[in-house]
C-alpha positions in Angstrom: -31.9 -17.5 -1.4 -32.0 -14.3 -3.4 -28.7 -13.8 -5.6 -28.3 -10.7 -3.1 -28.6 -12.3 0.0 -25.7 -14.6 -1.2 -24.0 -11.7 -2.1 -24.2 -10.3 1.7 -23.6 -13.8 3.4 -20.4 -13.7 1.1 -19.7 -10.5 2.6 -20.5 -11.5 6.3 -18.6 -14.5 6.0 -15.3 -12.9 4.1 -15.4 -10.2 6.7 -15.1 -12.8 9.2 -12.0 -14.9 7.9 -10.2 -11.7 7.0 -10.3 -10.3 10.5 -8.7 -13.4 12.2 -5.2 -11.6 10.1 -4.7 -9.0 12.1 -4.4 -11.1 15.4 -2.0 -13.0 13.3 -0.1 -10.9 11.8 0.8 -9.4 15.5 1.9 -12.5 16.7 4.0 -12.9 13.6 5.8 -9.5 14.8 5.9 -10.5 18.5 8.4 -13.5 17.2 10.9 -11.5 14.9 8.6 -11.2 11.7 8.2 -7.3 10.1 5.8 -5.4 7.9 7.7 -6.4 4.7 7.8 -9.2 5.4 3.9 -9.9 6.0 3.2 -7.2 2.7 4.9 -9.3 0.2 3.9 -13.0 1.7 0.2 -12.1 1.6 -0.3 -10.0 -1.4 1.5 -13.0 -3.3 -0.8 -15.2 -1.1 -3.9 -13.9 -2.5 -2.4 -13.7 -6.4 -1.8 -17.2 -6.1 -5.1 -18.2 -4.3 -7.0 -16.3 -7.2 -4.6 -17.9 -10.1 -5.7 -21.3 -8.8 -9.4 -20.0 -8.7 -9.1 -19.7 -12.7 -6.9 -22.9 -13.0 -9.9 -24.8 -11.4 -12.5 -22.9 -13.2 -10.5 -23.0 -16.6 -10.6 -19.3 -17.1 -7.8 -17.7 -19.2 -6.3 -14.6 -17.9 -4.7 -11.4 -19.7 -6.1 -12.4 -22.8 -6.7 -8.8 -24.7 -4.4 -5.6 -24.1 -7.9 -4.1 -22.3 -7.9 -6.7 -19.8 -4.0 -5.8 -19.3 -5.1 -2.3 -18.7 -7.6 -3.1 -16.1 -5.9 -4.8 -14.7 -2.5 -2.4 -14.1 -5.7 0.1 -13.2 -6.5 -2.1 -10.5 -2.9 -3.4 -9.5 -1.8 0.0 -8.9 -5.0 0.7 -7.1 -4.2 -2.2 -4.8 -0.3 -1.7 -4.2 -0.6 2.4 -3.2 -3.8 1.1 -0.4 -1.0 -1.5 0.7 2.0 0.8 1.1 -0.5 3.9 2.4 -1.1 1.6 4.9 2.0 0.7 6.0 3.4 4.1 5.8 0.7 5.8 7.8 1.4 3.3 10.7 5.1 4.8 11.1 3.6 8.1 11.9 -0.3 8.0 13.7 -1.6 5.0 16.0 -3.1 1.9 14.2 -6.8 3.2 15.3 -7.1 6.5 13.9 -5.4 4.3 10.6 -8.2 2.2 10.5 -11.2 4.9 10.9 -9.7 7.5 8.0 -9.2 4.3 5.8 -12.9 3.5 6.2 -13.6 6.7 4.7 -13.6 5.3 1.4 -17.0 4.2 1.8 -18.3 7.5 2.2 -15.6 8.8 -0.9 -17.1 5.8 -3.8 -20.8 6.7 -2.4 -20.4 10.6 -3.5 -17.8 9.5 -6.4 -20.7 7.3 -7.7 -23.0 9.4 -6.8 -21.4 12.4 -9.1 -21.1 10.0 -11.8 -24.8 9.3 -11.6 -24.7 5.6 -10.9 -26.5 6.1 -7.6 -29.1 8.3 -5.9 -27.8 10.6 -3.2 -29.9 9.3 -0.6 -29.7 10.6 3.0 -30.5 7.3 4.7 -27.2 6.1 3.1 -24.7 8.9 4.2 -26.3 8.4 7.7 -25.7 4.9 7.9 -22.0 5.2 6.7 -21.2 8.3 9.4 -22.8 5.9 12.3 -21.5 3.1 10.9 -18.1 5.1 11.2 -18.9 6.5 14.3 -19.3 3.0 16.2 -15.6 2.3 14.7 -14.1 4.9 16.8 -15.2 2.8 20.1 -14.7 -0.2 18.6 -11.3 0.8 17.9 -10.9 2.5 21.1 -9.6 5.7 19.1 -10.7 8.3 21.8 -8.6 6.1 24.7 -6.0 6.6 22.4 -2.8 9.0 24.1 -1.1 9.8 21.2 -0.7 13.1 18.7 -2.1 13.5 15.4 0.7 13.5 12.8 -0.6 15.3 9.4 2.2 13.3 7.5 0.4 10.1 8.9 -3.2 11.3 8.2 -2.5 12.2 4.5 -1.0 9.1 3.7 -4.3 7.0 5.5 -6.1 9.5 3.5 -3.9 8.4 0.2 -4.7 5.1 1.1 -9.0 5.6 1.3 -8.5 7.0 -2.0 -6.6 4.4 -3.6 -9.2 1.9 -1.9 -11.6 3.3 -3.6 -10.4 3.8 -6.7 -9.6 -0.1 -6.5 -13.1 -1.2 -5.2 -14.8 1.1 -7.9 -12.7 -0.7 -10.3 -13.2 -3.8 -9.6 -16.9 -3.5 -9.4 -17.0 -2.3 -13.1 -14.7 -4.7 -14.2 -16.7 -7.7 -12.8 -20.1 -6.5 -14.1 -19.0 -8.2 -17.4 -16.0 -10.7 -16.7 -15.6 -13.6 -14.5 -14.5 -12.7 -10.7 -12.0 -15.0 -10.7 -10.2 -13.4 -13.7 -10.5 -10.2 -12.2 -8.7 -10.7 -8.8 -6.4 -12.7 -10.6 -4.9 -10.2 -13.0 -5.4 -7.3 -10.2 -3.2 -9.3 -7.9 -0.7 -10.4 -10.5 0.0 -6.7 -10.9 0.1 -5.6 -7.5 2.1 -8.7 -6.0 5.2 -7.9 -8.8 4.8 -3.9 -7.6 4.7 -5.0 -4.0 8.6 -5.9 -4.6 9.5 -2.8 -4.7 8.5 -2.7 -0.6 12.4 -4.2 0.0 14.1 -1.1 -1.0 12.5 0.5 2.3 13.2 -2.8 4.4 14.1 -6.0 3.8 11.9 -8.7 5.2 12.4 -10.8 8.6 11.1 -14.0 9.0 10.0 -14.9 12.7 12.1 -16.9 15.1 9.8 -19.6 15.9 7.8 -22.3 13.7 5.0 -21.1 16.1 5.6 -17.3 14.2 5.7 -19.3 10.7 2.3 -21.1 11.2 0.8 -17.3 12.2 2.1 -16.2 9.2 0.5 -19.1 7.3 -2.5 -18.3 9.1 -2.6 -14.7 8.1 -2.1 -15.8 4.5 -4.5 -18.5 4.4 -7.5 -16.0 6.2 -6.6 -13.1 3.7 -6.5 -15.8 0.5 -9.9 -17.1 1.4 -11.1 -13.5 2.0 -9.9 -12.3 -1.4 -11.8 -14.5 -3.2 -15.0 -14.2 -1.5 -14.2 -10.3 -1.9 -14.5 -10.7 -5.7 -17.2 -12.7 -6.0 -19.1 -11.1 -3.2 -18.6 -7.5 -5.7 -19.9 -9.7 -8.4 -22.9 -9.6 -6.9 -23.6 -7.1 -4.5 -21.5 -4.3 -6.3 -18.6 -2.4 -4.7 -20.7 0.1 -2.8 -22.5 -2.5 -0.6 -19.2 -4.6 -0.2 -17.3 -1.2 1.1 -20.3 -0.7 3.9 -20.3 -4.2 4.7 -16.2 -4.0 5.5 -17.4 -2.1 8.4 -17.8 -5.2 10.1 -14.0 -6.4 9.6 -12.8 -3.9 13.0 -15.7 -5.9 15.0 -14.5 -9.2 14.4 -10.4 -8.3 14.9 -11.9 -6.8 18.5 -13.4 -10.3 18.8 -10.2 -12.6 17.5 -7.9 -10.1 20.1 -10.2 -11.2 22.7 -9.9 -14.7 22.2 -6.8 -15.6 21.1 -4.8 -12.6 22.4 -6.7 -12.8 25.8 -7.3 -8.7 25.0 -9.9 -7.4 27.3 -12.7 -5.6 25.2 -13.7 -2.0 27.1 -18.0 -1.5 27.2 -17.5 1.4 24.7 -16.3 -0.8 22.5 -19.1 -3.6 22.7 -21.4 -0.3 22.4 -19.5 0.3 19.3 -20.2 -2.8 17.8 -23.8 -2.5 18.4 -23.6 0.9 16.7 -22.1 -0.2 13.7 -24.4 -3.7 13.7 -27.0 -0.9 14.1 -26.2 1.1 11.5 -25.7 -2.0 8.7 -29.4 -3.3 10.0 -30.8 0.3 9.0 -29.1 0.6 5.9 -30.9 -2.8 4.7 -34.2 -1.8 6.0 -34.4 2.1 4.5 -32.6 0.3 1.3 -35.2 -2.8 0.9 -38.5 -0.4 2.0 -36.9 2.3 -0.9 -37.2 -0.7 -3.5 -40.1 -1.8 -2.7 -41.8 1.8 -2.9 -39.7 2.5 -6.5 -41.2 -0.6 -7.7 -45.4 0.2 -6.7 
């Protein structure tokens, strides 16, 4: 296999295991757990899943006061996504969360774009707004009954940017050091500013050893996840990985299904066809492109 066919099975695959966390995570709440809780246990999850990456691959970390940089750069990044997030739920439904947050695929496409490290090509933008568009029935966002709070939307919005403002980090930073290293010092940073999250509540643990192993669950899926997400940038770069997280929304619908026993509406199997449409298009108009580029 081609070095970027790897890089889009890591992507496929990652996308997968991170979306069996949201089923989790609600079953942690349904037994006592809260937000802080589940902020704090899986950021430090995935700092410690990527600082054993580097002790089994023998790769130093913070070694020079750029990589320290980068690093806060990215921690930062990181941490204000995570508590946009979390803030943005208090005020609009999780949907409408979800489908402003994956605007930053269409944001680091015109960001790069303006920077000149990609063409502005149209087949691209309409991939992303179908891709986007399918998300709204996936997420069932127009069955949604509830208002549109502009505190709620600009903090989603905060969040998009900081996403990508950490995915376009981390896709410079791995072009010439190891992925492991990377997510490791990224993480490091953002787990110590994710402390700071008890000073708006302090965390509950769930009732139950069945809430305990969910939120075991949700750490293990989003550890795993993390490190295919750096080594999957490594490859593919950070534009491709931010379409390809279109699929995450599918396979939560999917995980609800089965282990919630959440009923799935036709829209929303229609949206997942859109937006399984609109990834199979952007591979075909992006492999035919290449191919003409290079006669």
């Amino acid at each position: 296999m081609s070095s970027l066919k790897i890089g889009f099975l890591i992507a496929i695959i990652s996308a997968f295991i991170a979306d069996f966390y949201p089923p989790a995570i609600r079953a942690v709440y349904a037994d006592g757990g809260n937000t802080t809780l589940i902020v704090l246990i899986t950021t430090w999850a995935r700092a410690t899943s990527m600082g054993l990456c580097c002790l089994f691959l023998r790769k130093p970390i913070f070694q020079t006061g750029t990589d320290i940089r980068q690093a806060i750069i990215g921690g930062v990044f990181q941490a204000i996504s995570t508590f946009g997030i979390m803030a943005s739920l208090a005020f609009i439904p999780g949907p409408l969360v979800v489908i402003i947050f994956s605007t930053h695929t269409i944001i680091l496409f015109f960001y790069m774009a303006w920077r000149g490290e990609v063409k502005l090509e149209g087949f691209i933008i309409m991939a992303t707004l179908i891709a986007l568009g399918g998300l709204t029935l996936v997420l069932d966002l127009w069955g949604s009954q509830s208002t549109s709070n502009l505190w709620g939307i600009g903090l989603a919005f905060v969040a998009a940017m900081a996403q990508t403002g950490r995915l376009y980090a981390y896709g410079h930073q791995t072009k010439n050091r190891h992925p492991a290293i990377v997510g490791a010092e990224n993480f490091i940073v953002s787990s110590f500013l994710t402390l700071f999250v008890v000073f708006y509540k302090m965390p509950h643990l769930p009732s139950s050893l069945s809430g305990d192993a969910w939120a075991f669950a949700s750490c293990l899926a989003l550890a795993l996840a993390t490190i295919g997400m750096f080594f999957g940038i490594a490859i593919i770069g950070s534009f491709r990985w931010s379409l390809f997280l279109k699929l995450e929304p599918i396979f939560t619908a999917i995980f609800s299904a089965l282990l919630l026993h959440e009923i799935l509406k036709p829209s929303q199997y229609m949206g997942i066809a859109i937006v399984i449409g609109s990834l199979a298009i952007y591979q075909f108009m992006d492999h035919r492109t290449k191919l003409l580029a290079s006669e």
